[in-house]
N, C-alpha and C positions, 0 to 999 in steps of 0.2 A: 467504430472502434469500441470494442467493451469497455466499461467502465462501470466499476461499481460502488456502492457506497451504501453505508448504513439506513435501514429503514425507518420509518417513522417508529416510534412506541404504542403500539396501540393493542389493547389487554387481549380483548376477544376474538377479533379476526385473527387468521391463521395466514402469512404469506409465506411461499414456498418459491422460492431465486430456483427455477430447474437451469436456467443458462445465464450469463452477464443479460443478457437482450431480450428473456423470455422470466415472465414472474405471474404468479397468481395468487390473489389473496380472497378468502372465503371465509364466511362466517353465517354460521345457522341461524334461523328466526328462533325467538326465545316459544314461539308457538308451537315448532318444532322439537319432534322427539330426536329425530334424526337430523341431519343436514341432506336434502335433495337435491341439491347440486350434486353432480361431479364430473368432472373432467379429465380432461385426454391430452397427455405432453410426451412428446418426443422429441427431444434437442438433438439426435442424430437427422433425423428427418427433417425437422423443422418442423415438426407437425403440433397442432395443440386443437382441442376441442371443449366445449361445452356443451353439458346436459341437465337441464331444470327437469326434474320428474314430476308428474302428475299422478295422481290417484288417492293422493293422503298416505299418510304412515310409512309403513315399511313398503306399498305398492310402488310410490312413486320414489323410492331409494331403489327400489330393486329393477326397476325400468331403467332407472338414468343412470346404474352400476354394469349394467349389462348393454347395456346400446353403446356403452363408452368402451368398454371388453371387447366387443362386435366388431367395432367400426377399427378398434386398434388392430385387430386380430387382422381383421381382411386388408387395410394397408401397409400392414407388415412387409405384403407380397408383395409389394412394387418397387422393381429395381432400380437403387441407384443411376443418375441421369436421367430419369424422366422430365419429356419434357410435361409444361402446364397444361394444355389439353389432352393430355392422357392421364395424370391426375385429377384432373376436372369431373373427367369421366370416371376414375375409379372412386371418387370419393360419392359422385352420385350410388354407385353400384354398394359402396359398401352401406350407405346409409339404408340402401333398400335391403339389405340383406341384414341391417339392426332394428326394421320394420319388421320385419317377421320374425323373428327373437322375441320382439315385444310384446304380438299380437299372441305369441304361443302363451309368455307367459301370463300376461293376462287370463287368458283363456284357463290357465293353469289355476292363478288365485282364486277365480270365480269359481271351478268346482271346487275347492278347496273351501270355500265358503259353502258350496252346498251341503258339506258336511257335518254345517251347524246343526244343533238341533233344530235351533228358531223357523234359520229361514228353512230346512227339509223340508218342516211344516208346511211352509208359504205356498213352497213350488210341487207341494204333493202330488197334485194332478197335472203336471206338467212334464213330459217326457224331458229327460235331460238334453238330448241331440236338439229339439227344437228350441230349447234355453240358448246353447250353444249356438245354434243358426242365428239365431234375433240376435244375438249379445254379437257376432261378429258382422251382421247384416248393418244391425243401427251403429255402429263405430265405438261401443259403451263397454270396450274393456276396461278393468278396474285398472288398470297399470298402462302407463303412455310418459313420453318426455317428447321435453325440446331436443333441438342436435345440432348446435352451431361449430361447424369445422374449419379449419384452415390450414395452408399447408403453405409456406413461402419456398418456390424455386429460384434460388438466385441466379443471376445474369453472370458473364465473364468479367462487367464493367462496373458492377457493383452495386445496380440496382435489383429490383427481383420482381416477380408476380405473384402476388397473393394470391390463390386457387383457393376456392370455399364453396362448402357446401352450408345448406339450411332450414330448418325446418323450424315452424312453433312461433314462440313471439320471445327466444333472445335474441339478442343485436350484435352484427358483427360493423363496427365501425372503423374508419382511417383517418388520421391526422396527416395532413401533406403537408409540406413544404413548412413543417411546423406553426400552422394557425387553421387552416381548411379541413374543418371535423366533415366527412361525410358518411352517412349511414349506407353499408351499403347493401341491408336484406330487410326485406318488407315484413312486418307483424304479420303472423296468419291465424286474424284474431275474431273476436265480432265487431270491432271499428272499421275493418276491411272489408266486411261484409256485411256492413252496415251503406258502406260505398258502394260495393257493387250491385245492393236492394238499390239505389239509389233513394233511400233516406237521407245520407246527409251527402253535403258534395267531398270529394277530395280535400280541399280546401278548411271547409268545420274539421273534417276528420285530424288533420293537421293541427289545427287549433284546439281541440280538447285534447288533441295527445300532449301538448305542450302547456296547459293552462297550469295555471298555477293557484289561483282564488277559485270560490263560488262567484266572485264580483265580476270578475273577466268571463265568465261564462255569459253571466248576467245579461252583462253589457255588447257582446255578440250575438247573444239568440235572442234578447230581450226578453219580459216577464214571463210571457206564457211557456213557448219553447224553452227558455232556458232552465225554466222548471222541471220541465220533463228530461232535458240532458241531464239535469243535476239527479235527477231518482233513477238514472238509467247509466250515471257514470261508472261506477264500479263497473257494469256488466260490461260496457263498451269497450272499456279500455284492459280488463282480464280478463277477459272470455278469450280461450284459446282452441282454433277451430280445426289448426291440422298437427300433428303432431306424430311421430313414432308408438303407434299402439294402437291410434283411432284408422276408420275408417279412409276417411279422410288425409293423406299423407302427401303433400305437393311437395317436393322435392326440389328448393331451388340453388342454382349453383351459378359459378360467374368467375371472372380474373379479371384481379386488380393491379395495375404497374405502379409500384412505390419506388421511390427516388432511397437513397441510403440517409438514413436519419429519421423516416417515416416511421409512424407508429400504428399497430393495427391495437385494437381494443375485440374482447369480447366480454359482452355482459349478462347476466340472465336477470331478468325484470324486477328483482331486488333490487337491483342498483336503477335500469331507466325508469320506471313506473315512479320512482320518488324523485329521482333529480330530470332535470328538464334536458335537452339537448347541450344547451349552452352551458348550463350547469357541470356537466361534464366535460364540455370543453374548457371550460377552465380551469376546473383541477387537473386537466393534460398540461395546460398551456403555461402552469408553475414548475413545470420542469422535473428532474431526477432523474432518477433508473426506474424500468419498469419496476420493479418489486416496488419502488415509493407511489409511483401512480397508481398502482393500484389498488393498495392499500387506503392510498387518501380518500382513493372513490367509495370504496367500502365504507369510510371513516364516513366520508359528508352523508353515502345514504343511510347510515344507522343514525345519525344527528337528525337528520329529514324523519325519519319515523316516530323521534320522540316529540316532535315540535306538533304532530297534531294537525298538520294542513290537509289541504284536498286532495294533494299527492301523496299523502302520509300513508305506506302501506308495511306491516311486518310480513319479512317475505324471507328468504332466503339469501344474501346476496355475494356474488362471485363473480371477481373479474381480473380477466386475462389481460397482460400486454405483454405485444411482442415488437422490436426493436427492430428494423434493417440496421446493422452493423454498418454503424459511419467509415468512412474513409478515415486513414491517418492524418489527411491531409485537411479533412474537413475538422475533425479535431483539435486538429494543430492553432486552429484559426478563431477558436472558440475561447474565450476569457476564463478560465477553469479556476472554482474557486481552492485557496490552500486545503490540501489533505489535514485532517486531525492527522491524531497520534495513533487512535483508534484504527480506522480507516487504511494508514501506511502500511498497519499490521498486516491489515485483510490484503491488501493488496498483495503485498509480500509472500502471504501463506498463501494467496490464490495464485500465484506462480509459480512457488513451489511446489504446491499439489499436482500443478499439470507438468511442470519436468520430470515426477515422478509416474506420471500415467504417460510419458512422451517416452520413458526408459525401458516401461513392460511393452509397448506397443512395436518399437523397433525391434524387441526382442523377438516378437511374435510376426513379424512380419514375413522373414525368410520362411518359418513354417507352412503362415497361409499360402505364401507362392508356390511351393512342395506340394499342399496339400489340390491346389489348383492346377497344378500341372501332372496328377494323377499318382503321386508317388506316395510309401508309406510314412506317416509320420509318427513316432515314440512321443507323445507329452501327453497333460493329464486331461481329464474330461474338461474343467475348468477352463482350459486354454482351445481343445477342441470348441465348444461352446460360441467361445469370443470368434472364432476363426469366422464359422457356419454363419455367426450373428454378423460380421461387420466386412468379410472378403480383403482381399488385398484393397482392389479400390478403396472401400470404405477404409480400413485401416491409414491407404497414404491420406487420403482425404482426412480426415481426423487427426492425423500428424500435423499437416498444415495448418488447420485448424487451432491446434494448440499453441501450434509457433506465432500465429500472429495473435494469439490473446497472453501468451504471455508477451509478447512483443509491445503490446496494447497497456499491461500494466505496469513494463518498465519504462516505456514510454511517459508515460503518466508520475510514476516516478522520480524519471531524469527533469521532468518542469517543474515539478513542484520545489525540487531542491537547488534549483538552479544550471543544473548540471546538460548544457547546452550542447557540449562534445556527444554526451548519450544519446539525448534525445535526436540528435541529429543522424547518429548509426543506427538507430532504432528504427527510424522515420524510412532511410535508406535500405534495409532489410524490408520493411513492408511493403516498399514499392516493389524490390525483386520477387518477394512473393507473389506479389498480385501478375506478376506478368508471369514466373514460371505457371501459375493457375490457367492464366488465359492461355497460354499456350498447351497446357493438360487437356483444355476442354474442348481448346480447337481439333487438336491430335484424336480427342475421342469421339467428335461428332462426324471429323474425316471418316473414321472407319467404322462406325455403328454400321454396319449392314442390311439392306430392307430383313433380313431374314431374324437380325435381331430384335429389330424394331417391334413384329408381328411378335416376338419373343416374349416382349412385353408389355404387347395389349394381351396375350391370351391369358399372360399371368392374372392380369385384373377383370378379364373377360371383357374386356372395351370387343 
């Protein structure tokens, strides 16, 4: 069930509430001319991404601004009801189609750079084209990012699967059953490939990814070796080996089944490179709205950089959470503390915003049907627009949608004032929801036809 409530205060990070259950908060390294981060949010979709750029400067903004463009661009195309393995499959397809975006423009900045005076000099006796071959052969484009995606398919029952894709060394993490942090994409970094040399085992690797002193090094590798870990730790642990632009791009992807209440986390090495695993799980495990969780984590890894430790790194940092939308019932069941005064307001004004976008929607919907069933329609580009963007499906489905989130914050309302009769109609409207839905989705997979299906792998090119 949505629910929302005021964010922590905090000056410099920047958090952005795109949905009740979807928040992300970011804040540039003071090293930083720009912020390299950025990110991919579609609350119609469910979709959200993250991208840490590589190259320095404007290289690695303009990588991880464009792979994020890319990747939104091509899952534009995937229709409504898809199921998790054909998403699965298009987000690999689009990430490799923000791979080659990247490698162009790389290729782009480096001549761009040959028109220095300096370097002209440098490469004077060097035909451009074999510049060009070496610079795409060694993987040494000036411009490259991370690409951590995700996309939640909800179930009829109210659980859903996280479908993700991944590349680099951000982390897409899950919180279950409210205390079970699992990480669920591998760094692809030099500690991983420090494993597969077989230098260190799995195991060490694990352990300098989590250490926290020079003493815990110390006292694991003992004097000699752990000396050599210690002069070799930066590289190990930020060395980043595949990524969108380099050579090198392994593309990993996977679905996760989350229970309603789960939380997914994505972060880019700003935030895990300074807090440890646990670390992070428990600024999950104090609770809130995503917009608070993720803000806190921001908060503790910009605390962690000024403190000076082993883990102390000024980076970038940004991090996503997103929410399975609780049950009312689950809800119901939870000790919720009093609403402020503050708080009532939002609440308030966030239900009336959505009765007022639940008013244009219905208006628009006899159109989109018109316009679906081939006939002419008079209204303005505005409305055309919305129609082409969201379809009738989409449209009743976002009518719904509204109905149980304001449903969600009268609910919330009617307990905090007492008012037991409300809450109790409140409660009963969201169960009837939930089963008119299940019965929409059963009616739509009855008739999805093989011929639709193929309709919508060609869309994505699965």
């Amino acid at each position: 069930m949505p629910r929302t409530s005021k964010a922590e205060k905090i000056s410099a990070p920047e958090t952005e509430k795109i949905a009740a259950h979807i928040a992300i908060t970011s804040e540039k390294s003071k090293d930083h001319a720009d912020n390299e981060d950025s990110t991919l949010t579609d609350a119609k979709k469910e979709l959200s991404g993250l991208f840490d750029g590589m190259g320095g400067g404007l290289a690695g903004k303009q990588a991880s601004e464009l792979a994020a463009k890319i990747t939104s661009e091509e899952l534009s195309n995937v229709p409504e009801g898809t199921d998790a393995k054909i998403w699965q499959t298009a987000i690999e397809k689009a990430l490799e189609k923000s791979q080659e975006g990247v490698v162009k423009l790389g290729n782009e900045i480096f001549f761009e750079q040959l028109n220095d005076p300096f370097v002209a000099a440098t490469y004077k006796d060097q035909p451009q084209d074999k510049i060009q071959e070496f610079i795409v052969e060694q993987g040494k484009s000036p411009a490259g990012t991370t690409a951590s995606v995700t996309k939640m398919v909800e179930r009829p029952d109210g659980s859903a699967d996280l479908v993700f894709g991944h590349i680099g060394d951000s982390r897409i993490y899950v919180l279950k059953g409210g205390k079970e942090l699992k990480r669920l994409t591998k760094d692809q970094g030099t500690l991983e490939e420090a494993v597969q040399n077989k230098y260190i085992t799995k195991e060490e690797a694990d352990f300098i990814d989590q250490a926290t002193s020079k003493e815990e090094i110390l006292k694991k590798f003992g004097p000699e070796r752990g000396k050599t870990v210690l002069f070799l730790y930066k590289d190990l642990r930020r060395g980043v080996k595949s990524a969108l632009g380099l050579s090198e791009s392994k593309i990993q992807t996977g679905i996760e089944p989350l229970e309603p209440g789960d939380l997914a986390i994505i972060t880019s090495d700003g935030i895990h490179d300074n807090l440890t695993d646990e670390e992070i799980r428990t600024e999950i495990m104090r609770g809130g709205t995503p917009a608070e969780i993720s803000a806190r984590l921001v908060k503790a890894a910009g605390k962690r950089v000024t403190e000076k430790t082993l883990r102390s790194k000024e980076d970038d940092k940004t991090a996503v959470v997103l929410e399975v939308p609780k049950t009312i019932e689950a809800a119901a069941a939870e000790e919720l503390p009093s609403l402020t005064s503050e708080q009532i307001e939002q609440y308030r004004a966030a239900a009336e915003a959505l009765r007022e976008e639940s008013v244009e929607l219905q208006k628009l919907l006899p159109l989109a049907k018109h316009v679906e069933a081939g006939r002419p329609v008079l209204t303005s580009k505005e409305k055309k627009k919305k129609i082409a963007e969201f379809g009738v499906t989409g449209i009743e489905e976002r009518l719904q949608k509204i109905e149980e989130d304001i449903i969600s914050y009268e609910y919330a309302l009617a307990q905090n004032s007492g008012d037991e009769v409300t809450a109790e109609k409140m409660k009963n409207r969201y169960q009837e929801l939930q089963k008119e839905k299940l019965e929409r989705l059963r009616a739509r997979d009855k008739e999805q036809s093989a011929s639709q299906i193929e309709k919508i792998k060609k869309a994505i090119g699965a």
